[in-house]
N, C-alpha and C positions, 0 to 999 in steps of 0.2 A: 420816613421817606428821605433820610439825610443822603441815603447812596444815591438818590435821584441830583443834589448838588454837584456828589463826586465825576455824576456821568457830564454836567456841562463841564468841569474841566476834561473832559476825554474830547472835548472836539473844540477847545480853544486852543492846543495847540495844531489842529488840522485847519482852523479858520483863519489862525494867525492872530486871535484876538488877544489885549493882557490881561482884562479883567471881564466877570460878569456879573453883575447883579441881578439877586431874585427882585420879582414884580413883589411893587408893596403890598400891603395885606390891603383886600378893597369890600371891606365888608361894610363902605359905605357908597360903595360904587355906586355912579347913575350910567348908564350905558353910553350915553351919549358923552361923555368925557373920556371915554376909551374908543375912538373909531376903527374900524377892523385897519389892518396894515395892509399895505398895497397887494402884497404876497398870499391874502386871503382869497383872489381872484387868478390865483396860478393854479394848475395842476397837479397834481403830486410827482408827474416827470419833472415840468419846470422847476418846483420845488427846491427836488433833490438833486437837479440838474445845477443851483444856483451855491447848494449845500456846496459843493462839488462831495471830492472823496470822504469820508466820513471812514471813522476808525471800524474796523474787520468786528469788534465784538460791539457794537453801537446797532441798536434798537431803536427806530425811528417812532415817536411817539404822534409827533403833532411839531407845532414852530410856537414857540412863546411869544409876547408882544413886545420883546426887544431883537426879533426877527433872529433869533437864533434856533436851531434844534434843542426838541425836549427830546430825551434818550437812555436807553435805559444800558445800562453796562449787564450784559448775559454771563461775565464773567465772574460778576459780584450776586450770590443770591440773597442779599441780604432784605432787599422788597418781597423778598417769595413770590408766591401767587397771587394777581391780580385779579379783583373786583372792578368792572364797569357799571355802575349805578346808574338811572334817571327813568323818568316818566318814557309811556312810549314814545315811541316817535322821534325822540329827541338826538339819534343819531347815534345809538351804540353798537348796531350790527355795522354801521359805518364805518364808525371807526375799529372792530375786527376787518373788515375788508382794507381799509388802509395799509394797518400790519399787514396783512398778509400781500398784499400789490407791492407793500415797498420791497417787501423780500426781494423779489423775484428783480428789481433794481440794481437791489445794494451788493446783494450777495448769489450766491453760485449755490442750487443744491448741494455739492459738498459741504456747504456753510454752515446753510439753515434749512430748516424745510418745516413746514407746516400741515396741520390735519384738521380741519374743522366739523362738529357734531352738531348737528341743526335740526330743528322743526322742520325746515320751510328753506330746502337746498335747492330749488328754484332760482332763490334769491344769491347762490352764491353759483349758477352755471356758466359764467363768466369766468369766475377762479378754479374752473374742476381741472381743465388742461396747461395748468401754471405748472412752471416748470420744478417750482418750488413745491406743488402742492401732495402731500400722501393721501391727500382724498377728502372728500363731503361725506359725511358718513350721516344718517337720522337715527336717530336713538333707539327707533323701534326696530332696525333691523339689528342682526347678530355679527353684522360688519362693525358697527359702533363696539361693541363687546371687545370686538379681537384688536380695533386698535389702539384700544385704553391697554389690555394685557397688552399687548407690541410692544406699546411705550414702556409701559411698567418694568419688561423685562430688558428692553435697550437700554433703559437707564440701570438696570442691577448690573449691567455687564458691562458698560461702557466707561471704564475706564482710562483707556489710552484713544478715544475718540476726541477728536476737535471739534466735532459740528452739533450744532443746536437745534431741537427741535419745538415747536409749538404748534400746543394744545389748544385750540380756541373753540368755546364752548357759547356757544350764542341760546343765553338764556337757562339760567340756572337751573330752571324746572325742568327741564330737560333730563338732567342726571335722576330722577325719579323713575325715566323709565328704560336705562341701562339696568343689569342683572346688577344682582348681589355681589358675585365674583369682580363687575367689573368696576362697582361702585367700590369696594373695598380696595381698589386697586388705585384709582382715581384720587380715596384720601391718601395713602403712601405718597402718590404724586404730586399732591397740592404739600405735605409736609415736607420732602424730600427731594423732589423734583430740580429746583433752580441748584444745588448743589450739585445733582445728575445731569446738568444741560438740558434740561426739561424745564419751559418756564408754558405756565396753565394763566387764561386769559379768560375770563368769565363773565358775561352780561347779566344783568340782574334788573325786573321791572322794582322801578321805589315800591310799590306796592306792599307791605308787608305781606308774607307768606310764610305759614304754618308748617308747611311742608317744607320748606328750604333751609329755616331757621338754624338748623341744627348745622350747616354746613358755614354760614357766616364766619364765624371763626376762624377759620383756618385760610384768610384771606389776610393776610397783614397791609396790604395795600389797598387803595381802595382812590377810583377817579370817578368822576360824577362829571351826566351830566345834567340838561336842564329839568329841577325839578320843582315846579311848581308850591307843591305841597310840603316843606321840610319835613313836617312831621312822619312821611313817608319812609323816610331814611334817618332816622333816630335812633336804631340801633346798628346800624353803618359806617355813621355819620361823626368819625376822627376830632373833631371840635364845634364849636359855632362861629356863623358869622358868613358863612359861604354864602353870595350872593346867586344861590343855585336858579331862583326864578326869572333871573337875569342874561343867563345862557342864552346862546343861538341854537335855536334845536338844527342837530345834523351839522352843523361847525363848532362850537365852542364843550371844551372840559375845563375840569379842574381838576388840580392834587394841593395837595397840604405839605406844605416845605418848610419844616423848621419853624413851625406854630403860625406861619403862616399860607393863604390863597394864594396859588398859581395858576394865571388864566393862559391857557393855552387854545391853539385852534385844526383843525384837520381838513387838509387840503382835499379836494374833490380830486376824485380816482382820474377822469377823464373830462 
């Protein structure tokens, strides 16, 4: 995750900051010696309203706890395709719904635009008229098929394109019940993808699962969040020491920065 450092220098010079330091490693954290920052009770308009402008290829992740933006550089695919890990509940389709609200903020469908594949698109009828959005797609229909092939083939041809799109896939078991055609199409995408302007964003219950296992790999990134059990994400799980029982379910992640824990947090939609 080193290009994840590279992307806090992409927005100190838009904040005007000189320097920034990552959060120590806190794999002896007690919660209460870390209090959430005041900015945990804003919006994600306020938020990004306080951000002000933020660089054209900057991915809004979450706000670390030296109150700056975590960010992901779309430019650099050097993270590839993202893994969202933790227990239910703990706020992973949340924060797919963040990404995808911030878009429609930050940037212009020319930009970016996103397409989300879901169980339970109920849960996302808020985002189906986003300006940004190419659709709610659920697995079981032949709509989810064509717009994994869509992507697959925009990204072979898209070479003199500017704009980025994303894949957010809510719930990795899901991809079990896309076809053959589009599941083979999906790994092109997760290997090849972020170099295409295709960056693939994936939920995953800690739970292990027999059926999924095979696709683990081809995540080189991976953010967590609160999960009780570690042994649940053991074959996930980037090092030790992550205080994962410690999360706020539905606000607090992590990533691994440089052999070290980064606590970060996701602002509430509205």
């Amino acid at each position: 995750m080193n290009s994840i450092k590279k992307n806090y220098d992409l927005v100190l010079e838009a904040l005007e900051e000189p320097t920034l330091e990552l959060a120590p490693s806190d794999s002896n954290e007690k919660k209460a010696e870390y209090p959430l920052p005041q900015l945990a009770h804003s919006s994600l308009n306020e938020v990004l309203t306080q951000f002000g402008k933020l660089p054209y290829e900057a991915l809004f992740l979450g706000t670390a706890y030296d109150s700056l933006p975590v960010l992901l550089n779309l430019n650099d695919p050097t993270p590839g395709p993202i893994l969202v890990a933790g227990d239910k509940g703990c706020g992973k389709t949340a924060f797919l719904q963040t990404l995808a609200k911030s878009l429609s903020i930050m940037h212009t469908p020319e930009e970016i635009q996103f397409g989300v594949i879901t169980n339970h698109p109920d849960e996302w009828h808020h985002l189906q008229e986003n300006k940004n959005s190419m659709g709610i797609f659920p697995p079981i229909q032949r709509n989810a098929d064509d717009f994994i092939l869509s992507l697959a083939d925009w990204a072979h041809n898209n070479h003199h394109e500017k704009r980025f799109a994303l894949l957010l896939i809510d719930n990795l078991e899901a991809i079990m019940e896309i076809s053959e055609k589009a599941q083979q199409n999906l790994r092109w995408l997760l290997l090849r993808g972020p170099n295409r302007r295709v960056w693939t964003f994936v939920t995953h219950n800690a739970k292990n699962n027999q059926k999924t296992r095979p696709w683990l790999d081809a995540f080189r990134t991976r953010l967590f969040g609160r999960i009780k059990n570690v042994q649940d994400v053991a074959e996930v799980l980037p090092t030790h020491g992550a205080p994962l029982h410690l999360l706020e379910p539905g606000l607090e992640f992590i990533l691994n920065e440089n052999r070290q824990w980064v606590k970060f947090w996701i602002p509430p939609i509205s």
